[in-house]
Backbone as numpy.savetxt, mean C-alpha at the origin, in Angstrom:
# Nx Ny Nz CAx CAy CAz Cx Cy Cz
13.57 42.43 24.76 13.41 41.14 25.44 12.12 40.45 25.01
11.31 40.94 24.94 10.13 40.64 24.72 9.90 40.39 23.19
10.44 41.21 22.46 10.61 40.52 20.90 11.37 39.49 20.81
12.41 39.38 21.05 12.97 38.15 21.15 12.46 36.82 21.99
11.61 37.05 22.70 10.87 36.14 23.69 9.88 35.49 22.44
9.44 36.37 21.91 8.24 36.08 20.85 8.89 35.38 19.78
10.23 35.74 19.29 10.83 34.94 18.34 11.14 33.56 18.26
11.40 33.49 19.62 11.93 31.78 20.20 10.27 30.86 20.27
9.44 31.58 20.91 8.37 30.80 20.58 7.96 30.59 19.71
8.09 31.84 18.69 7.17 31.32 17.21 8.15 30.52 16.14
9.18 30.35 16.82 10.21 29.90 16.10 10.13 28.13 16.25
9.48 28.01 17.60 9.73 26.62 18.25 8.31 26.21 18.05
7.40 27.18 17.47 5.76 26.42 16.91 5.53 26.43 15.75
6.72 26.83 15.01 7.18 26.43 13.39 7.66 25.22 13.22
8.61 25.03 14.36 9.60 23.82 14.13 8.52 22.38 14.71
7.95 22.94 15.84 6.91 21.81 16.13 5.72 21.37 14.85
5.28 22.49 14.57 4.29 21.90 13.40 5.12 21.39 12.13
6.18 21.70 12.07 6.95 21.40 10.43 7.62 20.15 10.93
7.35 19.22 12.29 8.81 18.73 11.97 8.14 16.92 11.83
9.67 17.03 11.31 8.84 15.72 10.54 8.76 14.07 11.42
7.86 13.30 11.12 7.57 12.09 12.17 7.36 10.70 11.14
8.18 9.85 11.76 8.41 8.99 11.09 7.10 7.72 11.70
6.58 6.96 10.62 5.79 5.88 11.07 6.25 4.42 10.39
6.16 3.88 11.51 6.71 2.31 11.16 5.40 1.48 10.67
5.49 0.79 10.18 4.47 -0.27 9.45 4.13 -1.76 10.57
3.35 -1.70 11.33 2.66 -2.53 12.71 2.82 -3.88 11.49
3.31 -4.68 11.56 2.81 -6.05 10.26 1.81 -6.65 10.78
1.49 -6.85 12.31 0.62 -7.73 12.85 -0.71 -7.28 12.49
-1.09 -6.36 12.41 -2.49 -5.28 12.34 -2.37 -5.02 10.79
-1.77 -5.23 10.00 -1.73 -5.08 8.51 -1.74 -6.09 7.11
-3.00 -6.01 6.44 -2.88 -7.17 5.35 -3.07 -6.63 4.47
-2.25 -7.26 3.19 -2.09 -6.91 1.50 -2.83 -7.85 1.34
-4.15 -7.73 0.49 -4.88 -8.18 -0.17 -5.54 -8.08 -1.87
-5.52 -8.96 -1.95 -6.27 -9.03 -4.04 -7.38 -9.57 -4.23
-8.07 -9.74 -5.00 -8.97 -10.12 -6.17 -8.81 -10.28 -7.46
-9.22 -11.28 -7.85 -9.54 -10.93 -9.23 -10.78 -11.83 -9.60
-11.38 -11.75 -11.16 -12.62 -11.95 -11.14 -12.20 -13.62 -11.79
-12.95 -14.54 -11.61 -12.49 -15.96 -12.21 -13.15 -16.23 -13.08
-13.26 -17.33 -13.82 -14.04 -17.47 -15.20 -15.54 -16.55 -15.49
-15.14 -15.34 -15.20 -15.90 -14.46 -15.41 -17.19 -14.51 -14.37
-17.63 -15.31 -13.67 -18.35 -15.58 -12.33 -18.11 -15.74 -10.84
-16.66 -16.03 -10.66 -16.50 -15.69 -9.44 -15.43 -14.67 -9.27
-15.05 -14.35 -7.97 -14.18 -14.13 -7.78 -12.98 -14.76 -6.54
-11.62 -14.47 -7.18 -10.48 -15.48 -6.17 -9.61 -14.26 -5.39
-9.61 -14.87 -4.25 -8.69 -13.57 -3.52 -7.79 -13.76 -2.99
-6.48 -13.39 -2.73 -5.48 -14.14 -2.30 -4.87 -12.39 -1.36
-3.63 -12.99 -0.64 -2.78 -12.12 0.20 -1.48 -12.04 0.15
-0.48 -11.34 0.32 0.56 -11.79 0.59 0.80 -11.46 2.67
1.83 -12.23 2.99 2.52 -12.20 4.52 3.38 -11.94 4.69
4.36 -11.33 3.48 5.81 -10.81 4.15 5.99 -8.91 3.64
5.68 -8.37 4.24 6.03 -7.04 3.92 6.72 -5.70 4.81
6.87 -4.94 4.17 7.57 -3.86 4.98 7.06 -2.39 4.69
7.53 -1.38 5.15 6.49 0.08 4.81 6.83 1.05 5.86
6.99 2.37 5.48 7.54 3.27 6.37 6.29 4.54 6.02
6.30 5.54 6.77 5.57 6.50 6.47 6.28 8.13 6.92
6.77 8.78 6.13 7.29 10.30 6.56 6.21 11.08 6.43
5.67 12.08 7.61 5.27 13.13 7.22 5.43 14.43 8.49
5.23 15.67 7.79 5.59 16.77 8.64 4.02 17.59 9.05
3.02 16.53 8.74 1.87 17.05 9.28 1.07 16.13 10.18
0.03 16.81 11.40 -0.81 15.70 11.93 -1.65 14.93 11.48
-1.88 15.50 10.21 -3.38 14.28 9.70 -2.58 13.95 8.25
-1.44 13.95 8.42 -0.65 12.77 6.99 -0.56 13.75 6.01
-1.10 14.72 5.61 -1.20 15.22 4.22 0.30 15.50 3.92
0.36 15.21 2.79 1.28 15.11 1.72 2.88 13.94 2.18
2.34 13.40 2.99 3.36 12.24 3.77 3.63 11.59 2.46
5.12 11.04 2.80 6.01 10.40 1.89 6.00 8.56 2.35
5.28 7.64 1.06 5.12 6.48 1.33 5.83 5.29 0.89
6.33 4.65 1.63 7.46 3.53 0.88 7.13 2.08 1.10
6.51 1.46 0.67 6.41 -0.07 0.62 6.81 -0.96 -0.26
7.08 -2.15 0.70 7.58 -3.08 -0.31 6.92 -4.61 -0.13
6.88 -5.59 -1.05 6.09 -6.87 -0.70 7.12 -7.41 -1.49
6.96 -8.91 -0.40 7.78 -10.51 -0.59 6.93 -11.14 -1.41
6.99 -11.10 -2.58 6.27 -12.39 -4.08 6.21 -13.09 -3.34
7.07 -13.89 -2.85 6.95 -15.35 -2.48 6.36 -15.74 -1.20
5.78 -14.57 -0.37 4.80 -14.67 0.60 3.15 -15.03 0.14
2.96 -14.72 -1.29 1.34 -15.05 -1.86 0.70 -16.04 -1.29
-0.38 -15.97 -1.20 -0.71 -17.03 -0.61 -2.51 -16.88 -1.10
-3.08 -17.84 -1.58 -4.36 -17.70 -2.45 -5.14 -19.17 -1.89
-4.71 -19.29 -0.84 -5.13 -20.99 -0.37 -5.08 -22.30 -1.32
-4.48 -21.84 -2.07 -4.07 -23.20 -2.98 -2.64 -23.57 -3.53
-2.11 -24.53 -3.23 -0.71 -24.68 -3.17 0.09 -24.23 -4.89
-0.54 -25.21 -5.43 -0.63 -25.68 -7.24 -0.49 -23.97 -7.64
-1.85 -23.42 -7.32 -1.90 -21.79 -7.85 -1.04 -20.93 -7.45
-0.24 -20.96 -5.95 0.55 -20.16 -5.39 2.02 -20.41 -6.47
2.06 -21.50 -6.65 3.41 -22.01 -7.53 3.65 -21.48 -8.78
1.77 -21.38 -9.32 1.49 -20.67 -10.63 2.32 -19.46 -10.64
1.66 -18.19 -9.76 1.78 -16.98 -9.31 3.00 -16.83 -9.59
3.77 -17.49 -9.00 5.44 -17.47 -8.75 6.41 -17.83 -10.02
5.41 -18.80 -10.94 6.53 -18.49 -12.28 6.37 -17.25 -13.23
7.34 -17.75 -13.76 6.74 -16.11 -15.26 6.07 -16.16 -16.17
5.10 -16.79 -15.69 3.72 -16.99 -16.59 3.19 -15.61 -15.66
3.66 -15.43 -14.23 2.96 -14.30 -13.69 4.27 -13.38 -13.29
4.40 -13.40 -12.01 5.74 -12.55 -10.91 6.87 -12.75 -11.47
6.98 -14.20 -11.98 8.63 -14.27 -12.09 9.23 -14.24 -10.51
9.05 -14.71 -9.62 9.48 -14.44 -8.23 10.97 -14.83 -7.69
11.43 -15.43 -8.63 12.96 -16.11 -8.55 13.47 -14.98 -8.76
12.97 -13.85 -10.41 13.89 -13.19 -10.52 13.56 -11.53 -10.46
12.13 -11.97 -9.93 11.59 -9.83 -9.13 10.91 -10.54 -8.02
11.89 -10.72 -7.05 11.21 -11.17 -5.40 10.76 -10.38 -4.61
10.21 -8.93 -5.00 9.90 -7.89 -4.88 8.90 -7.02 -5.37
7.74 -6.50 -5.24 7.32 -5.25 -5.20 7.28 -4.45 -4.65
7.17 -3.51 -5.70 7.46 -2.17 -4.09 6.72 -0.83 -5.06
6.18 -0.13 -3.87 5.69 1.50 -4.02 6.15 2.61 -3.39
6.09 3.60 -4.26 6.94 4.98 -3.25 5.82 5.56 -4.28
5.29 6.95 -2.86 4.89 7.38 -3.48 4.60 8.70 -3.81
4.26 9.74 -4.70 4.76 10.58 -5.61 3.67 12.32 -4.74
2.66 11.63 -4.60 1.75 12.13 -3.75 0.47 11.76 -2.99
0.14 12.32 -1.61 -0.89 11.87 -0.89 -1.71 13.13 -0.30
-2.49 13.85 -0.40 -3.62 14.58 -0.23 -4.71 13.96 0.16
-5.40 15.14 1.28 -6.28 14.91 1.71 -7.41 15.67 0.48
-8.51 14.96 0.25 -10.10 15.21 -0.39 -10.80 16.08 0.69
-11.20 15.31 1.31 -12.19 15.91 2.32 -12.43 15.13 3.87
-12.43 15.49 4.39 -12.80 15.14 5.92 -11.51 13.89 6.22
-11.94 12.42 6.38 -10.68 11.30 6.08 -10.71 10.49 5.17
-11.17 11.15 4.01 -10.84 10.66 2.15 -9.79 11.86 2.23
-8.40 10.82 1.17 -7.52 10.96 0.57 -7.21 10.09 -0.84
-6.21 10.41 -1.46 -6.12 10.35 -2.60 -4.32 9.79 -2.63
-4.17 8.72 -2.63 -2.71 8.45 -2.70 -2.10 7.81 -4.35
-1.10 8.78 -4.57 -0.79 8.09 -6.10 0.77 8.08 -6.30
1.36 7.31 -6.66 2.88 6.66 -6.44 2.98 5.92 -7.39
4.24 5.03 -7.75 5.15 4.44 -8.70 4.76 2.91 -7.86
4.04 2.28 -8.69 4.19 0.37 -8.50 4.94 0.13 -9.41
5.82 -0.98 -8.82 6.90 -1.74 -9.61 6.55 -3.52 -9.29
6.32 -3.71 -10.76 6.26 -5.25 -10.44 7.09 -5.46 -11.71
7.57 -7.00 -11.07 8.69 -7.54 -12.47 9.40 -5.83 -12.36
9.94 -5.83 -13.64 10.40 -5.17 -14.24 9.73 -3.61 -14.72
8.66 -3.55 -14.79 7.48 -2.76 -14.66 7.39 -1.52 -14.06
7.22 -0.25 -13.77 7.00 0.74 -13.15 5.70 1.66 -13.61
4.17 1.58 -12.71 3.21 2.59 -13.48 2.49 3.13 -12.66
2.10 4.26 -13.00 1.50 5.29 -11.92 0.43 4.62 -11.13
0.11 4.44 -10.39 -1.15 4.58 -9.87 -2.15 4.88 -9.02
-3.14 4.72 -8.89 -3.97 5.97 -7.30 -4.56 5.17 -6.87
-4.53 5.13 -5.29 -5.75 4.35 -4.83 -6.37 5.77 -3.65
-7.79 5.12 -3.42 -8.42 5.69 -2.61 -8.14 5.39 -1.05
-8.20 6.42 -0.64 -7.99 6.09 0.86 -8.57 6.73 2.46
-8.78 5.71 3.17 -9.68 6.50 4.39 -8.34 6.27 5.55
-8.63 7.61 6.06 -7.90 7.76 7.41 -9.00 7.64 8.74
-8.14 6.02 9.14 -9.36 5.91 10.58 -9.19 6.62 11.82
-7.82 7.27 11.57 -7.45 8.33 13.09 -6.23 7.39 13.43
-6.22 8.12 14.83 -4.37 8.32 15.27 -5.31 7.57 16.78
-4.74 6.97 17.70 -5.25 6.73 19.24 -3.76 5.92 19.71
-3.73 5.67 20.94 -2.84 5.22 21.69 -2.82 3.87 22.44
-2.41 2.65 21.88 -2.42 1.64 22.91 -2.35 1.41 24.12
-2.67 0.41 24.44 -2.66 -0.15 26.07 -1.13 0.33 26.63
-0.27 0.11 25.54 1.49 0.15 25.67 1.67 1.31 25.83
1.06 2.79 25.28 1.50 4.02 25.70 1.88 4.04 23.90
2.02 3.72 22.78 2.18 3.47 21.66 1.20 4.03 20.47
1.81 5.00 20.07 1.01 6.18 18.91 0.69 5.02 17.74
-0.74 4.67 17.75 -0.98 4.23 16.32 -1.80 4.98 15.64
-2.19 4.81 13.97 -2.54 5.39 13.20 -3.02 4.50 11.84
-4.43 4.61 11.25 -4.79 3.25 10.75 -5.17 4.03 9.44
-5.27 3.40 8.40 -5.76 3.76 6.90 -5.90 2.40 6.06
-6.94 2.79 5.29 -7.51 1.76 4.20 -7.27 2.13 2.76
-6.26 1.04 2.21 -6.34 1.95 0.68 -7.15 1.26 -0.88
-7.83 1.17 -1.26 -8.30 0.75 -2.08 -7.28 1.26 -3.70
-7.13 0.26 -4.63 -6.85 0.09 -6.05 -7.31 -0.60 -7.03
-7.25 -0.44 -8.17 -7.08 -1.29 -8.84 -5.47 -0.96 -10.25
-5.08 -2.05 -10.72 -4.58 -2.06 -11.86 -4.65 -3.14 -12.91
-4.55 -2.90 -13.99 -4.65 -3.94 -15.22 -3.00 -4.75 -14.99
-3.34 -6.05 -14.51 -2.10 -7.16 -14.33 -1.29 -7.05 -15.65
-1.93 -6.99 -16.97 -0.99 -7.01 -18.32 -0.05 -5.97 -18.26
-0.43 -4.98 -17.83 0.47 -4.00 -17.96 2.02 -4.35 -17.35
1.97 -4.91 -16.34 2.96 -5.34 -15.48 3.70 -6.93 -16.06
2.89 -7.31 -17.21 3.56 -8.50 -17.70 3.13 -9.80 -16.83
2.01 -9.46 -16.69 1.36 -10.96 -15.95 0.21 -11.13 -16.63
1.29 -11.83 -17.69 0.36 -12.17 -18.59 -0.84 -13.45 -19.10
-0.48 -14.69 -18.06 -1.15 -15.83 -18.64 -2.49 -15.80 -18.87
-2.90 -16.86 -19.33 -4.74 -16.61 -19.65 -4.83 -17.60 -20.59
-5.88 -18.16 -20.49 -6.66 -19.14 -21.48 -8.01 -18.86 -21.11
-8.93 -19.39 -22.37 -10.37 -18.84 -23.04 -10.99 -19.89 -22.27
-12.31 -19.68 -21.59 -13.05 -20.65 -21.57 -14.13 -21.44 -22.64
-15.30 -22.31 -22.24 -15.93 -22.91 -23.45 -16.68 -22.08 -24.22
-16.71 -20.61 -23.09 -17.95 -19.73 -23.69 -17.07 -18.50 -24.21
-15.87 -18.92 -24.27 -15.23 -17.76 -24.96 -14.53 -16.26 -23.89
-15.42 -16.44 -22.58 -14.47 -15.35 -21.82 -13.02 -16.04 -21.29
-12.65 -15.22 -20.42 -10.85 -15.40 -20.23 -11.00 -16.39 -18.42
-10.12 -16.75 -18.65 -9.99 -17.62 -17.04 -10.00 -16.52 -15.62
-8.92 -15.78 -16.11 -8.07 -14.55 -15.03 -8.62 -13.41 -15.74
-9.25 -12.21 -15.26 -9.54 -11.35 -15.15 -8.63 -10.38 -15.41
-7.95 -9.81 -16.22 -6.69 -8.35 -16.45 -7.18 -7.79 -15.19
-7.95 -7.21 -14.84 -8.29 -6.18 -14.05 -7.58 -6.97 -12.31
-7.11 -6.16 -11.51 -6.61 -7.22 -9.92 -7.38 -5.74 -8.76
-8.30 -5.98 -8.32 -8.24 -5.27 -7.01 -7.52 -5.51 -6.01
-6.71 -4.32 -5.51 -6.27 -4.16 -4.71 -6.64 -3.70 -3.30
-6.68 -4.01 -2.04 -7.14 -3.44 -1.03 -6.01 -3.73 0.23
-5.34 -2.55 0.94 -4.64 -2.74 2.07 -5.09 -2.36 2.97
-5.20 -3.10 4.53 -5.44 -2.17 5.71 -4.31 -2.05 6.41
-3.51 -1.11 6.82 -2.78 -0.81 7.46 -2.44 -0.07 8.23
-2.29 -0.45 9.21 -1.47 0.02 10.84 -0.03 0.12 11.06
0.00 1.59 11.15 0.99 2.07 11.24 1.54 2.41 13.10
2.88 2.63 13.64 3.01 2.48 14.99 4.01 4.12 14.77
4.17 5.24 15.26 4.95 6.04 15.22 6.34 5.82 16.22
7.53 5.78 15.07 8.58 5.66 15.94 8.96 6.55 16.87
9.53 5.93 17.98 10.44 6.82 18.95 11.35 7.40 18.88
């Protein structure tokens, strides 16, 4: 009796720690954000506003959680009308005909304390390439609502050519208008489903 007593419990604090919890993507508490550097002296930063994002994992502090996002092109938004229009032909996105990016990703580990290391498949246009961003886990707490949230910051970068966003013209002094290089930075709030 008593072995079997022990079986059902350790059986049911296997299944509790292994089992897996799904997190929804809060949009209100969450922004996709860029950079890039402008005629080599400033820099321009723009966002997008339409996105989506799920989060699987079978541990409490995320490690090795399975990540799926996706972004609306045609949500960009860089405070300038003319440039947003730019963005959207295929001089850049092509947004008519890849109205979409999206990441899944391949792996997420924890570094140390709440540094992690997230690296997955970006797809832009037509495009698919590895890449890692850095990331801080701000913790898990509970809303006013009774509502499990859970917050993280991810930092990137990637070279835009690679992805076929390609335009550019020289200035008088010979550097480039648009910067290859785009930082990436997301904050996102996640809500755990019921």
């Amino acid at each position: 009796m008593k072995k079997t007593l022990f079986t059902l419990l350790f059986s049911a604090a296997v299944w509790g720690a292994n089992a897996q919890t799904t997190w929804n993507l809060d949009n209100s508490h969450t922004n996709v954000k860029f950079s890039v550097t402008h005629m080599v002296v400033s820099e321009v930063e723009g966002y997008f506003k339409t996105y989506t994002g799920k989060v699987v994992t079978n541990s409490a502090d995320f490690n090795g959680a399975n990540i799926d996002f996706s972004v609306d092109v045609n949500s960009i938004n860089t405070d300038n009308t003319d440039r947003d229009k730019h963005l959207m032909s295929d001089d850049f996105f092509n947004a008519e005909k890849y109205p979409k990016m999206t990441f899944k990703s391949t792996s997420f580990k924890k570094i140390s304390g709440n540094k992690y290391e997230l690296v997955g498949d970006l797809t832009i246009r037509d495009v698919t390439k590895k890449v890692t961003f850095e990331v801080t886990f701000g913790g898990i707490a509970k809303d006013p609502w009774g509502n499990t949230k859970a917050g993280f910051k991810a930092k990137g970068k990637i070279n835009r050519k690679d992805y076929k966003l390609m335009w550019n013209v020289l200035t008088e002094a010979g550097g480039m208008v648009v910067s290859d290089e785009v930082e990436i930075v997301i904050n996102l709030e996640l809500a755990q489903a019921k």
